[in-house]
mmCIF file of the N, C-alpha and C atoms, coordinates in Angstrom:
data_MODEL
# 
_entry.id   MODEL 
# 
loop_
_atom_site.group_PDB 
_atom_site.id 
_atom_site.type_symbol 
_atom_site.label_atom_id 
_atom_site.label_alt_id 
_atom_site.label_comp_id 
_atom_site.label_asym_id 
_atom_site.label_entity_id 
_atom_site.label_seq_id 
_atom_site.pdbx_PDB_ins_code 
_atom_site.Cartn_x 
_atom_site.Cartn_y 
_atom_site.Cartn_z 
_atom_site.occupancy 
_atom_site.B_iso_or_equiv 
_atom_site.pdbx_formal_charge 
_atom_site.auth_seq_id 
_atom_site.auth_comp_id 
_atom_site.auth_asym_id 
_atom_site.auth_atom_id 
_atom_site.pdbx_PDB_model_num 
ATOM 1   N N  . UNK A 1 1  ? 0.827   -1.190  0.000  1.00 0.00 ? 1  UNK A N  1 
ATOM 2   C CA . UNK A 1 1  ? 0.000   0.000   0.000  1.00 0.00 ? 1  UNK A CA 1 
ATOM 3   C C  . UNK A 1 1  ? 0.871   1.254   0.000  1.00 0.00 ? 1  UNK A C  1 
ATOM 4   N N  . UNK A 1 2  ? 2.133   0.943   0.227  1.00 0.00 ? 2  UNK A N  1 
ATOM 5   C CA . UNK A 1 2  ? 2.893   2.455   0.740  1.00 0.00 ? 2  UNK A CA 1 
ATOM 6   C C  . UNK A 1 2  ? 3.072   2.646   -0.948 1.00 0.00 ? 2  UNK A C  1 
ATOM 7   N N  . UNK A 1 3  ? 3.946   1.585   -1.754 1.00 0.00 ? 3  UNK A N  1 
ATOM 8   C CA . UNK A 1 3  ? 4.047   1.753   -3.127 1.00 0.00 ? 3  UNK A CA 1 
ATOM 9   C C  . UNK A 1 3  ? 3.081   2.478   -3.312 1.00 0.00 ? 3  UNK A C  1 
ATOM 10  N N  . UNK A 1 4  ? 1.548   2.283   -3.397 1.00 0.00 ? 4  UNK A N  1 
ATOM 11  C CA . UNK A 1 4  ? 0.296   3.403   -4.159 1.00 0.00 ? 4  UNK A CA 1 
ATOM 12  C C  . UNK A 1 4  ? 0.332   4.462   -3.641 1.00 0.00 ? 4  UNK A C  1 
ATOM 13  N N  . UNK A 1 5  ? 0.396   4.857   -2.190 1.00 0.00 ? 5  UNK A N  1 
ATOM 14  C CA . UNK A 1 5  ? 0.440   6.287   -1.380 1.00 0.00 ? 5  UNK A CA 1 
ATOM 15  C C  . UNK A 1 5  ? 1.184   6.877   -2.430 1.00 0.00 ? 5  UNK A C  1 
ATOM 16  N N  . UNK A 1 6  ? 2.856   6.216   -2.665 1.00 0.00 ? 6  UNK A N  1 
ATOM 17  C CA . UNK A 1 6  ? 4.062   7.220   -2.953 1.00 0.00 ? 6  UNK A CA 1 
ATOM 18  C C  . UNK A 1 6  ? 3.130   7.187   -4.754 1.00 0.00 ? 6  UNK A C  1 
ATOM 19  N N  . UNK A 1 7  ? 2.975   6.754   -5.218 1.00 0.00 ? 7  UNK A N  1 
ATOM 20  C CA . UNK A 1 7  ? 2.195   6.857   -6.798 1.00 0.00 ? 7  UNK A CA 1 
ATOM 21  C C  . UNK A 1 7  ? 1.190   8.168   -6.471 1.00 0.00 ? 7  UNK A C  1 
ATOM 22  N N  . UNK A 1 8  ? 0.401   8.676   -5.983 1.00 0.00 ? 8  UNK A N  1 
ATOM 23  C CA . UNK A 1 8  ? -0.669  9.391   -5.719 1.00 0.00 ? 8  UNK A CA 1 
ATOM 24  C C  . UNK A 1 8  ? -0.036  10.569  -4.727 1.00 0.00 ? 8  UNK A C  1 
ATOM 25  N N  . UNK A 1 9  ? 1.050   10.710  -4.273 1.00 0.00 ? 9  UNK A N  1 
ATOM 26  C CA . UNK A 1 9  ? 1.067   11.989  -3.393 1.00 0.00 ? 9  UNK A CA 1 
ATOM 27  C C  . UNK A 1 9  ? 2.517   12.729  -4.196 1.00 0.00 ? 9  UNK A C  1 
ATOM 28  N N  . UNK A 1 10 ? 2.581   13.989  -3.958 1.00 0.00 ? 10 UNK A N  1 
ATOM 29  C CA . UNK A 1 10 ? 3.927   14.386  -4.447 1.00 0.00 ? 10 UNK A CA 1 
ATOM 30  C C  . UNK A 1 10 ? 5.221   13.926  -3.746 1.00 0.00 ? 10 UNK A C  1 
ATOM 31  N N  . UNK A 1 11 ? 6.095   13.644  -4.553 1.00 0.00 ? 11 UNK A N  1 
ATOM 32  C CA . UNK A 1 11 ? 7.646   12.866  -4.636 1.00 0.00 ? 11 UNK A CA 1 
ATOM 33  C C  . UNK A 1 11 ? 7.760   13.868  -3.114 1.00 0.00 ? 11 UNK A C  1 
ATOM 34  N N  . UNK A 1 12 ? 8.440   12.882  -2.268 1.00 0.00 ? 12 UNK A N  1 
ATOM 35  C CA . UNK A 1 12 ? 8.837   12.617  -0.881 1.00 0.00 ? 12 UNK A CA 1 
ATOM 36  C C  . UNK A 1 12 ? 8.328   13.905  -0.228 1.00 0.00 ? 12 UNK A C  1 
ATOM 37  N N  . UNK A 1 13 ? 6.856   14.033  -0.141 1.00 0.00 ? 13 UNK A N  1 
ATOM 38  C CA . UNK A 1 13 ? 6.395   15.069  0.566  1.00 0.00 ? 13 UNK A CA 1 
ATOM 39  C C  . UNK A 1 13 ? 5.508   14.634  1.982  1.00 0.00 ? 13 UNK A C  1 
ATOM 40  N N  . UNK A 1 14 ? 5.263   13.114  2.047  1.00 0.00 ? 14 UNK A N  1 
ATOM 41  C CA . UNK A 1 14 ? 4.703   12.514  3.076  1.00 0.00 ? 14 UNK A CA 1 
ATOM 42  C C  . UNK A 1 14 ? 5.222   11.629  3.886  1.00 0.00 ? 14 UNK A C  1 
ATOM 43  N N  . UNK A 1 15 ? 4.712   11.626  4.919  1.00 0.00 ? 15 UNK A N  1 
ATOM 44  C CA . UNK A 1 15 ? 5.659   11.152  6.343  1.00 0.00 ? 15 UNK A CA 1 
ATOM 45  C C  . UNK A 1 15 ? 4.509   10.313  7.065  1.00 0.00 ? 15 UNK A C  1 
ATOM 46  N N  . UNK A 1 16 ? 4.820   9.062   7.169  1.00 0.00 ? 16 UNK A N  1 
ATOM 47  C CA . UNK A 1 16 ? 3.744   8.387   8.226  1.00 0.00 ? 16 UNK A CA 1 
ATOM 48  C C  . UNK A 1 16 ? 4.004   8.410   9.684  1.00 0.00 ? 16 UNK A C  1 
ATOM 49  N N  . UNK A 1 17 ? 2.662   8.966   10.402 1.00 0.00 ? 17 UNK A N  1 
ATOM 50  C CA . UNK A 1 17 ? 2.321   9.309   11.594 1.00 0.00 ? 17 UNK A CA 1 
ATOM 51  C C  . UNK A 1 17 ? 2.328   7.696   12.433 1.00 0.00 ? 17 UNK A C  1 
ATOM 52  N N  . UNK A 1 18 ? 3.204   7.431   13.611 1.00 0.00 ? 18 UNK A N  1 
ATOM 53  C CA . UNK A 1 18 ? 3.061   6.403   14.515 1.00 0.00 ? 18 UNK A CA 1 
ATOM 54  C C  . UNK A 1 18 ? 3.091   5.185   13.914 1.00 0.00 ? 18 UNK A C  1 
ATOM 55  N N  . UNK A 1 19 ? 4.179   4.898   12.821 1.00 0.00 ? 19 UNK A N  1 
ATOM 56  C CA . UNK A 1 19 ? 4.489   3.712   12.003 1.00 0.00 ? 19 UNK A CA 1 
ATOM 57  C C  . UNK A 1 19 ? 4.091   2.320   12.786 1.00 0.00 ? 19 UNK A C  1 
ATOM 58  N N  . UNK A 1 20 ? 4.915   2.652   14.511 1.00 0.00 ? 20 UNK A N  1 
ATOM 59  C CA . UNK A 1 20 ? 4.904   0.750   14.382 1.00 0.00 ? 20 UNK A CA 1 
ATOM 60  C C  . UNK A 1 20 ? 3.552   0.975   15.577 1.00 0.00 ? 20 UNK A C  1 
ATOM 61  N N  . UNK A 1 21 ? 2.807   1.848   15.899 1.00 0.00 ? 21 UNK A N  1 
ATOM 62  C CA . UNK A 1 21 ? 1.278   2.012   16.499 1.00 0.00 ? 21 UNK A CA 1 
ATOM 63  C C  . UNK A 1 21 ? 0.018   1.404   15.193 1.00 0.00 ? 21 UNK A C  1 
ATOM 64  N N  . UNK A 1 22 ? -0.687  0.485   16.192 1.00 0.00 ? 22 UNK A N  1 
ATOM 65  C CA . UNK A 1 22 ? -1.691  0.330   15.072 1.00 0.00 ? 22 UNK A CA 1 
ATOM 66  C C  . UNK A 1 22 ? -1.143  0.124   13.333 1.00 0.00 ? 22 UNK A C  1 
ATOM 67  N N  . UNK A 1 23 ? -0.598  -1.029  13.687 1.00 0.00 ? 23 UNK A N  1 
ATOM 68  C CA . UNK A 1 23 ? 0.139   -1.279  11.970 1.00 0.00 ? 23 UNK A CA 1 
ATOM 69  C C  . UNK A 1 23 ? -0.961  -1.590  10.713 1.00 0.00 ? 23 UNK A C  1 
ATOM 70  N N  . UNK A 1 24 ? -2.294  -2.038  10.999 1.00 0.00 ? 24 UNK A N  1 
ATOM 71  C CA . UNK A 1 24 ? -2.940  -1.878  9.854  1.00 0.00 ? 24 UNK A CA 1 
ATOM 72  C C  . UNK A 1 24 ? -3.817  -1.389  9.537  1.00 0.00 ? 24 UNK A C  1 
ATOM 73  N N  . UNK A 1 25 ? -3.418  0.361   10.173 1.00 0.00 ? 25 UNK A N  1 
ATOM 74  C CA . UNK A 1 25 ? -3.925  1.630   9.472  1.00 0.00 ? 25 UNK A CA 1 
ATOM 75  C C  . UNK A 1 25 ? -2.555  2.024   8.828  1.00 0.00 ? 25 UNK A C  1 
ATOM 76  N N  . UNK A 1 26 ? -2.008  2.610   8.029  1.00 0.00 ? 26 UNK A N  1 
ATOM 77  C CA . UNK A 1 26 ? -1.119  4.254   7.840  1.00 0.00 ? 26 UNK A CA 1 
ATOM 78  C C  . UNK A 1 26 ? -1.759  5.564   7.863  1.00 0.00 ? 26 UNK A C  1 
ATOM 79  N N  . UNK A 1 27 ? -1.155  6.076   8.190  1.00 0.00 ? 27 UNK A N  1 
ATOM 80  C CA . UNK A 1 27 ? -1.750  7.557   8.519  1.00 0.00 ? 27 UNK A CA 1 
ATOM 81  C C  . UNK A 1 27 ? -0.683  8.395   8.349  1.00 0.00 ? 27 UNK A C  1 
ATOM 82  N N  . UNK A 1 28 ? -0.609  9.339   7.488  1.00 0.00 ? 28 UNK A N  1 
ATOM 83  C CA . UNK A 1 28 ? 0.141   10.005  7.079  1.00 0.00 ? 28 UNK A CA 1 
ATOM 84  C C  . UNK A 1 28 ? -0.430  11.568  6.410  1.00 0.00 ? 28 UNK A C  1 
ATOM 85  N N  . UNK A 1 29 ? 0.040   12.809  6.345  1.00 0.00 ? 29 UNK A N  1 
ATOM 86  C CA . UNK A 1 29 ? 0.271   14.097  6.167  1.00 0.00 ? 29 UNK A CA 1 
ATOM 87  C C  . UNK A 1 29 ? 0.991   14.158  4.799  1.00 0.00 ? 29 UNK A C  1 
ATOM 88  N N  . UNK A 1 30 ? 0.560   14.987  3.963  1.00 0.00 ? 30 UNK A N  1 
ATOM 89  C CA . UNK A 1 30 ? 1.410   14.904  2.387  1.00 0.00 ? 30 UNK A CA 1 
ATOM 90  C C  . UNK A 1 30 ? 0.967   15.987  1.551  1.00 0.00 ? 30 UNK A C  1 
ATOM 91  N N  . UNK A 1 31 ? 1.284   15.830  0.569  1.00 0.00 ? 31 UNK A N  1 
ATOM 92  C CA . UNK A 1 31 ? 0.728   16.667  -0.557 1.00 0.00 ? 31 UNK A CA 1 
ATOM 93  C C  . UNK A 1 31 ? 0.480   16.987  -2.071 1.00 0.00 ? 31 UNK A C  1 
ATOM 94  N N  . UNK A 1 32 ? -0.531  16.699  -2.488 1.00 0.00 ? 32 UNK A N  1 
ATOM 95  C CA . UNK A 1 32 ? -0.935  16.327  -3.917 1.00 0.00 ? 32 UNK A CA 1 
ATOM 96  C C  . UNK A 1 32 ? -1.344  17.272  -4.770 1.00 0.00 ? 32 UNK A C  1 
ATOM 97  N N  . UNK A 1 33 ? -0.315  17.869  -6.021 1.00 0.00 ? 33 UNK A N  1 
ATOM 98  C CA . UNK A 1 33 ? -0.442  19.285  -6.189 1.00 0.00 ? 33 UNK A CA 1 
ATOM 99  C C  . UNK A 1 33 ? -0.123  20.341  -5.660 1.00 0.00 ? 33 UNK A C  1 
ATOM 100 N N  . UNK A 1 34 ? 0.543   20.210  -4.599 1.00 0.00 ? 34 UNK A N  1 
ATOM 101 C CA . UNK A 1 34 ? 0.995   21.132  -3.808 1.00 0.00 ? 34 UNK A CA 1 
ATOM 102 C C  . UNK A 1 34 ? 0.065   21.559  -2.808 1.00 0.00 ? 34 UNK A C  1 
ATOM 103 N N  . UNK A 1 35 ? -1.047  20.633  -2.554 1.00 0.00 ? 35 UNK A N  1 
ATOM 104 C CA . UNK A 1 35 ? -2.559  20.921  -1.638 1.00 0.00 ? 35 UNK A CA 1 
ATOM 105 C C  . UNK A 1 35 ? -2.087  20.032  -0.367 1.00 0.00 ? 35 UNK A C  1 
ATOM 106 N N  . UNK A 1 36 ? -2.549  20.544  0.646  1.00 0.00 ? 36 UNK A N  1 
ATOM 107 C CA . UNK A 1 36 ? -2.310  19.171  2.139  1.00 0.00 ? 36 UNK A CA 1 
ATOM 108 C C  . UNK A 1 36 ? -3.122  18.635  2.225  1.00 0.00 ? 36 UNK A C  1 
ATOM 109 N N  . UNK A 1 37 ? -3.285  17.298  2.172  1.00 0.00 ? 37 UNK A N  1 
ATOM 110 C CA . UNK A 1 37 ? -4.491  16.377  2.855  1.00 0.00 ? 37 UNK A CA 1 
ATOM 111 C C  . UNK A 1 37 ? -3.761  15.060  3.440  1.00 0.00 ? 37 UNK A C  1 
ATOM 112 N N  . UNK A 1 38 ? -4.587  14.619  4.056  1.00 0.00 ? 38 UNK A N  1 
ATOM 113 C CA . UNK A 1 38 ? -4.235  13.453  5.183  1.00 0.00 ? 38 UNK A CA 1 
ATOM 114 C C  . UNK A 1 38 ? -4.400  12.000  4.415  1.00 0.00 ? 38 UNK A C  1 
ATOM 115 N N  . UNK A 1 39 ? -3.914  11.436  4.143  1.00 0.00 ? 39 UNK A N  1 
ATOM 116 C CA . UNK A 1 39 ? -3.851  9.948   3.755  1.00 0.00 ? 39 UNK A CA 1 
ATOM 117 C C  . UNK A 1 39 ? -3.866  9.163   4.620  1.00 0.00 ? 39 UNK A C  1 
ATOM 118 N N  . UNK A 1 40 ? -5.276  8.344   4.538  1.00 0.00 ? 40 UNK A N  1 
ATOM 119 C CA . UNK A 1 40 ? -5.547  7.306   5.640  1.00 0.00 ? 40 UNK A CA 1 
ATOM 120 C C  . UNK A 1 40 ? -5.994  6.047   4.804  1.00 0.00 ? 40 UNK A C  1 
ATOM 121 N N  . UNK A 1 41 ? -4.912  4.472   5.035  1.00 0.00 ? 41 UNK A N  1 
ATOM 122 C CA . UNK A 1 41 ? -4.979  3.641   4.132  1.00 0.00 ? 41 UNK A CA 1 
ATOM 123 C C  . UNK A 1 41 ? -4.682  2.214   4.609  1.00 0.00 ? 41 UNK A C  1 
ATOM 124 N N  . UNK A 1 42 ? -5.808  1.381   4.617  1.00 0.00 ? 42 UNK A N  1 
ATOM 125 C CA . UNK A 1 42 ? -5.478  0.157   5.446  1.00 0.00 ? 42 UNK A CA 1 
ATOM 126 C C  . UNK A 1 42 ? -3.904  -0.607  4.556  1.00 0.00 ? 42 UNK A C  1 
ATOM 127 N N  . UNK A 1 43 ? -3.791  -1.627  6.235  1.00 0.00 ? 43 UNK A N  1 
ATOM 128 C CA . UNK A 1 43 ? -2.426  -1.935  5.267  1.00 0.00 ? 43 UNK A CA 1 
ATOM 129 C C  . UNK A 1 43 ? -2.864  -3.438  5.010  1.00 0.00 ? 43 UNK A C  1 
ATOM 130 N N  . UNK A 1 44 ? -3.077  -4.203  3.912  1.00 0.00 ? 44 UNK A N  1 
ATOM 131 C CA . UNK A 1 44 ? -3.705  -5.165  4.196  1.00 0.00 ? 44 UNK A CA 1 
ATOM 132 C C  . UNK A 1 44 ? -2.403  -6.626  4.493  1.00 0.00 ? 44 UNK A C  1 
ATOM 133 N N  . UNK A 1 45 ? -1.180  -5.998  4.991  1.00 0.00 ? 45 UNK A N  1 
ATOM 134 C CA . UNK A 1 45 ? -0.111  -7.206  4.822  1.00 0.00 ? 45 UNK A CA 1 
ATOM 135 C C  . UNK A 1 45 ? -0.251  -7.308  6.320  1.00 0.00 ? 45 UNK A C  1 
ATOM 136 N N  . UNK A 1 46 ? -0.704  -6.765  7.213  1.00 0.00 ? 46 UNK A N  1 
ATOM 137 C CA . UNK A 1 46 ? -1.044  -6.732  8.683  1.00 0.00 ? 46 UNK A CA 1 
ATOM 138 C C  . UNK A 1 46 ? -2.631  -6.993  9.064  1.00 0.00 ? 46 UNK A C  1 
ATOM 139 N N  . UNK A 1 47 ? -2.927  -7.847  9.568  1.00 0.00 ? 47 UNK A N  1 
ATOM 140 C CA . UNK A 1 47 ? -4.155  -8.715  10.478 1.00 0.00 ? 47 UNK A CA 1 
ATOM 141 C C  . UNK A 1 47 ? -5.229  -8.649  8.772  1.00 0.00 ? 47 UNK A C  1 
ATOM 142 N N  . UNK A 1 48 ? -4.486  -8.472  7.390  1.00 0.00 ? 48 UNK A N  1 
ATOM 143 C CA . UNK A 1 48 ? -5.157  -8.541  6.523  1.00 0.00 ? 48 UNK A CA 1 
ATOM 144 C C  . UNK A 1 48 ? -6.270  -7.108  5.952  1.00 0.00 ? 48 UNK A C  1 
ATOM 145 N N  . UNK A 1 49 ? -5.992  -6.020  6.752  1.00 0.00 ? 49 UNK A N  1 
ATOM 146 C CA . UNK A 1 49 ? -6.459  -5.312  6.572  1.00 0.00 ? 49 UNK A CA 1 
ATOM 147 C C  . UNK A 1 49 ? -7.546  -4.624  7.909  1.00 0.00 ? 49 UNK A C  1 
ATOM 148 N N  . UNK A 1 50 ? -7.915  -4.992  8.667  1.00 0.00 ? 50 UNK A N  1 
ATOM 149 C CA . UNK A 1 50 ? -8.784  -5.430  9.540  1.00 0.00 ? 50 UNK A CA 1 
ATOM 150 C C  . UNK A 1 50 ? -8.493  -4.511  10.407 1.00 0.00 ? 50 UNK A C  1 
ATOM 151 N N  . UNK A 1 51 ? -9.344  -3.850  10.997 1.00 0.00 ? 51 UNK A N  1 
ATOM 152 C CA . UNK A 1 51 ? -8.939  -2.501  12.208 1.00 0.00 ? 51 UNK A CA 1 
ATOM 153 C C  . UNK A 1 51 ? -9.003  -3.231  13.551 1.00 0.00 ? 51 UNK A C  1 
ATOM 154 N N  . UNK A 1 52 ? -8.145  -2.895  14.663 1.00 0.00 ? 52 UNK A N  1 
ATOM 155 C CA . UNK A 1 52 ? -8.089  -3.513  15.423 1.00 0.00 ? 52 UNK A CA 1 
ATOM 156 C C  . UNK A 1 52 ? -8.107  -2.129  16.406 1.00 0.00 ? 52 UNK A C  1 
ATOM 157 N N  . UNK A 1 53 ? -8.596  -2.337  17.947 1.00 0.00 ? 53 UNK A N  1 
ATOM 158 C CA . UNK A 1 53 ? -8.470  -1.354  19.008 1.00 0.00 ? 53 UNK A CA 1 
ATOM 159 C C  . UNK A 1 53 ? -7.628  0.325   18.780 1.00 0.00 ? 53 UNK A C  1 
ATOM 160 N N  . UNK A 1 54 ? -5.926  -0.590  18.310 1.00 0.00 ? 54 UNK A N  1 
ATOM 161 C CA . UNK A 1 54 ? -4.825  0.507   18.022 1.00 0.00 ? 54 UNK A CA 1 
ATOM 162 C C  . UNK A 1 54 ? -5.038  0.964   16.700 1.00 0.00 ? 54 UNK A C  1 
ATOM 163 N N  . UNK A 1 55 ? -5.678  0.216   16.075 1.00 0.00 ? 55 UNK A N  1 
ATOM 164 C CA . UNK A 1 55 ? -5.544  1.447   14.825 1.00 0.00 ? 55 UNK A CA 1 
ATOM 165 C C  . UNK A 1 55 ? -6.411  2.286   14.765 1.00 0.00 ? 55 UNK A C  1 
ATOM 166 N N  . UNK A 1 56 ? -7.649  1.796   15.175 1.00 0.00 ? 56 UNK A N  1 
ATOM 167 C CA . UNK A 1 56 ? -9.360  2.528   15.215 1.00 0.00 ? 56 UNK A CA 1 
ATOM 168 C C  . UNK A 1 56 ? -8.422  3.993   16.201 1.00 0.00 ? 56 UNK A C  1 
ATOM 169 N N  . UNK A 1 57 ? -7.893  3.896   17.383 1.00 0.00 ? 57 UNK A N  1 
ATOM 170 C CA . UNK A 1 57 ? -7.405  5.100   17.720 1.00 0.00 ? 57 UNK A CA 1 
ATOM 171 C C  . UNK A 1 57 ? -6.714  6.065   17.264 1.00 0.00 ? 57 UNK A C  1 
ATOM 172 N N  . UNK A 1 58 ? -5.667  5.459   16.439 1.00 0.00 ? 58 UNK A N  1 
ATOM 173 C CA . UNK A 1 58 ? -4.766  6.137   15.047 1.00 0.00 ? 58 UNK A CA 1 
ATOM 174 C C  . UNK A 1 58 ? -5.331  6.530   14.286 1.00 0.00 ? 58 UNK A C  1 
ATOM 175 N N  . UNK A 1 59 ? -6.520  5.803   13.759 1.00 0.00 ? 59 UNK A N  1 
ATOM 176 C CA . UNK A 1 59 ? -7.392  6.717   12.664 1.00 0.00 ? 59 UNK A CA 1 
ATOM 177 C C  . UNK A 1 59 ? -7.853  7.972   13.377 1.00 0.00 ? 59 UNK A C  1 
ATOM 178 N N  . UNK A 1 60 ? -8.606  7.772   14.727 1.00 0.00 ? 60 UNK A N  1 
ATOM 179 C CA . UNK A 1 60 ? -9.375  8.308   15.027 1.00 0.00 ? 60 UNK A CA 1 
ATOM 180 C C  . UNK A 1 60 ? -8.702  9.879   15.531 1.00 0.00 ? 60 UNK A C  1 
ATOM 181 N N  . UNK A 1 61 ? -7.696  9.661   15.993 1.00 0.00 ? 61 UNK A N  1 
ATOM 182 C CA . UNK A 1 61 ? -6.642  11.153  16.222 1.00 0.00 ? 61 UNK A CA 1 
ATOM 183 C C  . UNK A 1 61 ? -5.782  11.602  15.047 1.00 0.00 ? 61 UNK A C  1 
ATOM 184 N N  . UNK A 1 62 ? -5.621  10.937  13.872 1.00 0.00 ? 62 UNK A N  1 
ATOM 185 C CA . UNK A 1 62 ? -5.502  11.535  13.140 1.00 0.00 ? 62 UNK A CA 1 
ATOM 186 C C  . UNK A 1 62 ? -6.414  12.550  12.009 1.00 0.00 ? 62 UNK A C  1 
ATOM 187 N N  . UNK A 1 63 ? -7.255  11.785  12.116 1.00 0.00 ? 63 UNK A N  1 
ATOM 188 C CA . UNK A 1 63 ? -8.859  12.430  11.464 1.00 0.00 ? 63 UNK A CA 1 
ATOM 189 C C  . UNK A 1 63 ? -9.206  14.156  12.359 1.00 0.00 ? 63 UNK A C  1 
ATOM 190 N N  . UNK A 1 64 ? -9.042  13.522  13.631 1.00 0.00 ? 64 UNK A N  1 
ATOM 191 C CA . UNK A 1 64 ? -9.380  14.703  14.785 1.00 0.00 ? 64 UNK A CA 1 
ATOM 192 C C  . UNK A 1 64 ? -8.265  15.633  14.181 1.00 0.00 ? 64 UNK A C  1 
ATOM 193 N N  . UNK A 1 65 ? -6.532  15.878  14.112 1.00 0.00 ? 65 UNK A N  1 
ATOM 194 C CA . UNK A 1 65 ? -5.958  16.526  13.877 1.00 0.00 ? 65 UNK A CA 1 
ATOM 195 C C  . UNK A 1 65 ? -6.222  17.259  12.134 1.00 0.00 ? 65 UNK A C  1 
ATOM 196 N N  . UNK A 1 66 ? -6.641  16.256  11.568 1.00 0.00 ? 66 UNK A N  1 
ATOM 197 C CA . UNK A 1 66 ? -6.934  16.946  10.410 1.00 0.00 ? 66 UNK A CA 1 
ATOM 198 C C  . UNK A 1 66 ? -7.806  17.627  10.035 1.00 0.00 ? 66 UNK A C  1 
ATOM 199 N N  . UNK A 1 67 ? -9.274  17.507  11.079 1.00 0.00 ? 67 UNK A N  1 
ATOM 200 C CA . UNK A 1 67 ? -10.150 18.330  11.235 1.00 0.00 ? 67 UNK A CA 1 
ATOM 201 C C  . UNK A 1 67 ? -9.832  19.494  11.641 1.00 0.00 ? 67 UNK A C  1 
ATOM 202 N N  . UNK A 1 68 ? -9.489  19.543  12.731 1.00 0.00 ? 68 UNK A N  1 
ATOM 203 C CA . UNK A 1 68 ? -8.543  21.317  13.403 1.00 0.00 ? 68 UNK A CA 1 
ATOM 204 C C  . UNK A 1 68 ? -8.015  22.005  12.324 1.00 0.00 ? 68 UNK A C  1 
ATOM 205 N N  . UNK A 1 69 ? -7.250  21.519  11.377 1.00 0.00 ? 69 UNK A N  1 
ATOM 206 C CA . UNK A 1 69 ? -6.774  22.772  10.451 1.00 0.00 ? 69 UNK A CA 1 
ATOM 207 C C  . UNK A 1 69 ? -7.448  22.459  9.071  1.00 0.00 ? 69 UNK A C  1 
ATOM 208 N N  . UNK A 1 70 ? -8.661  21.873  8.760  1.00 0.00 ? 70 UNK A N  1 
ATOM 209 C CA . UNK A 1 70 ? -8.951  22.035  7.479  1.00 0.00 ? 70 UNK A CA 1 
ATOM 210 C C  . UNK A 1 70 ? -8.443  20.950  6.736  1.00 0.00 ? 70 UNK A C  1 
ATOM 211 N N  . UNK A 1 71 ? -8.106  19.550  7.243  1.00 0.00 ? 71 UNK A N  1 
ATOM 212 C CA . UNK A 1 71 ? -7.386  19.698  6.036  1.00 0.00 ? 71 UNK A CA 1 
ATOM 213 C C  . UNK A 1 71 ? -7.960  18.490  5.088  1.00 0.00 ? 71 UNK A C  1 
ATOM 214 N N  . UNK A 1 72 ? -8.580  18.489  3.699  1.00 0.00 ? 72 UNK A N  1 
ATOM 215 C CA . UNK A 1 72 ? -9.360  17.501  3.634  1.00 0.00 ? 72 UNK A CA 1 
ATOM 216 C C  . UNK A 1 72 ? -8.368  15.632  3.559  1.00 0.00 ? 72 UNK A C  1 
ATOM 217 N N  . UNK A 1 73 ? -9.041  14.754  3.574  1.00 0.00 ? 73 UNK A N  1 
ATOM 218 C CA . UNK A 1 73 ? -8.756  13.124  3.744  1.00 0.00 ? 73 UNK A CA 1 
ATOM 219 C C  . UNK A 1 73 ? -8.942  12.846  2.653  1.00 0.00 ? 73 UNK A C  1 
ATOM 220 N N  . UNK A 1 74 ? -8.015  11.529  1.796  1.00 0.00 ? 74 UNK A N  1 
ATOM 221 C CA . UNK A 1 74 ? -8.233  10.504  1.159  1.00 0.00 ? 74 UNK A CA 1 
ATOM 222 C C  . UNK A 1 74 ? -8.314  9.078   1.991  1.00 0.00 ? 74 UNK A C  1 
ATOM 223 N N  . UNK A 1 75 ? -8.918  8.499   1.537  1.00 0.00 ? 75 UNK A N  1 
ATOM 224 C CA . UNK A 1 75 ? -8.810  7.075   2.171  1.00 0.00 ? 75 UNK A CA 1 
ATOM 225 C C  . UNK A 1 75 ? -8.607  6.472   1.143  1.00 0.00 ? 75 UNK A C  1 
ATOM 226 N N  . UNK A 1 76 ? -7.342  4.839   1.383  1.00 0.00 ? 76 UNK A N  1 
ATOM 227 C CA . UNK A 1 76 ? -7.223  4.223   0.118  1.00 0.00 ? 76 UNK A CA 1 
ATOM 228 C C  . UNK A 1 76 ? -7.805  2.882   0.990  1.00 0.00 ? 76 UNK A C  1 
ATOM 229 N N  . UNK A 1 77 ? -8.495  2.301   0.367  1.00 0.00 ? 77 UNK A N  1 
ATOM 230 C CA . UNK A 1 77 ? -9.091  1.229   1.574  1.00 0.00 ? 77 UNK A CA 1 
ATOM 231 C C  . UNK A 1 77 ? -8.728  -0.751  0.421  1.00 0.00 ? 77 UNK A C  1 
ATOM 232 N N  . UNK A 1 78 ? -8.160  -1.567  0.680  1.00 0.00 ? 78 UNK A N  1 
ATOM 233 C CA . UNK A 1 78 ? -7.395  -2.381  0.240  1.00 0.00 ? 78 UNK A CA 1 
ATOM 234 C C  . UNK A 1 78 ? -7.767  -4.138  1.296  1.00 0.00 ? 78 UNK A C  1 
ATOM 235 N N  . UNK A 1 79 ? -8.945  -4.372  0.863  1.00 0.00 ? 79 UNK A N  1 
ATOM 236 C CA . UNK A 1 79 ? -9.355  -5.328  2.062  1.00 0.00 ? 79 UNK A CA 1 
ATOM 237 C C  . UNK A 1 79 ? -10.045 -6.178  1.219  1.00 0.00 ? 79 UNK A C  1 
ATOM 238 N N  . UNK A 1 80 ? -9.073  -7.787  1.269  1.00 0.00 ? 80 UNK A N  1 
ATOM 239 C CA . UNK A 1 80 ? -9.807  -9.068  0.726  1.00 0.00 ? 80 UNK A CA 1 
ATOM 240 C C  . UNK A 1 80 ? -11.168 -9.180  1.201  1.00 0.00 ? 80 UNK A C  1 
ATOM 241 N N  . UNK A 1 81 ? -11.341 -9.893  -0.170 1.00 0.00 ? 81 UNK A N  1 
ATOM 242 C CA . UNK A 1 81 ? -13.061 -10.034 -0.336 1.00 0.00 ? 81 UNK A CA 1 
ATOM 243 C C  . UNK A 1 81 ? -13.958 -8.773  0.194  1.00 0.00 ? 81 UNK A C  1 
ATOM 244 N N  . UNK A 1 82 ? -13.725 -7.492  -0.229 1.00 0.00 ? 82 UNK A N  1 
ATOM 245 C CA . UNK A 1 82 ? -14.566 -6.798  0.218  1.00 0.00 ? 82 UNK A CA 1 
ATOM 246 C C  . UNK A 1 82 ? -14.967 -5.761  -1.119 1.00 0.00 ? 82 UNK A C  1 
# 
C-alpha cells in the first residue's frame, strides 16, 4: 500500500504518523499538487487489513488533527473479499 500512497502523493512530501502504532492503518500528512491532505490507508499485509483497538485510535486522532486545520482526507481502503 505504501508503493500506491508514494504513486498518488507528491515525490517525498509525506511522512507516516506512529508507524509501528496500530500497523494496519497508515496515517500520514502529504501533498498532492501542492494541496495538504491526510492519507488514511489500510495496510492489508497486517491482520489482513482489519482494524483492530490501536488502529481505530490512530485513525481516530488523526482524522481529529486533520479536522482542526482544514485539512481535507483521502482514504485508500485495500481489504480481501470486500
Amino acid at each position: 500500500m505504501r508503493q500506491l500512497i508514494g504513486l498518488v502523493i507528491d515525490r517525498e512530501s509525506g511522512f507516516e504518523i506512529q508507524k509501528e502504532f496500530g500497523r494496519s492503518i497508515i496515517t500520514m500528512p502529504a501533498r498532492i499538487d501542492g494541496f495538504a491532505v491526510g492519507i488514511v490507508a489500510t495496510n492489508p499485509l497486517i491482520y489482513a487489513g482489519a482494524m483492530d483497538h490501536t488502529a481505530a485510535r490512530k485513525q481516530t486522532r488523526f482524522i481529529q488533527l486533520c479536522d482542526t486545520f482544514h485539512i481535507p482526507i483521502i482514504y485508500l481502503v485495500d481489504q480481501p473479499g470486500s
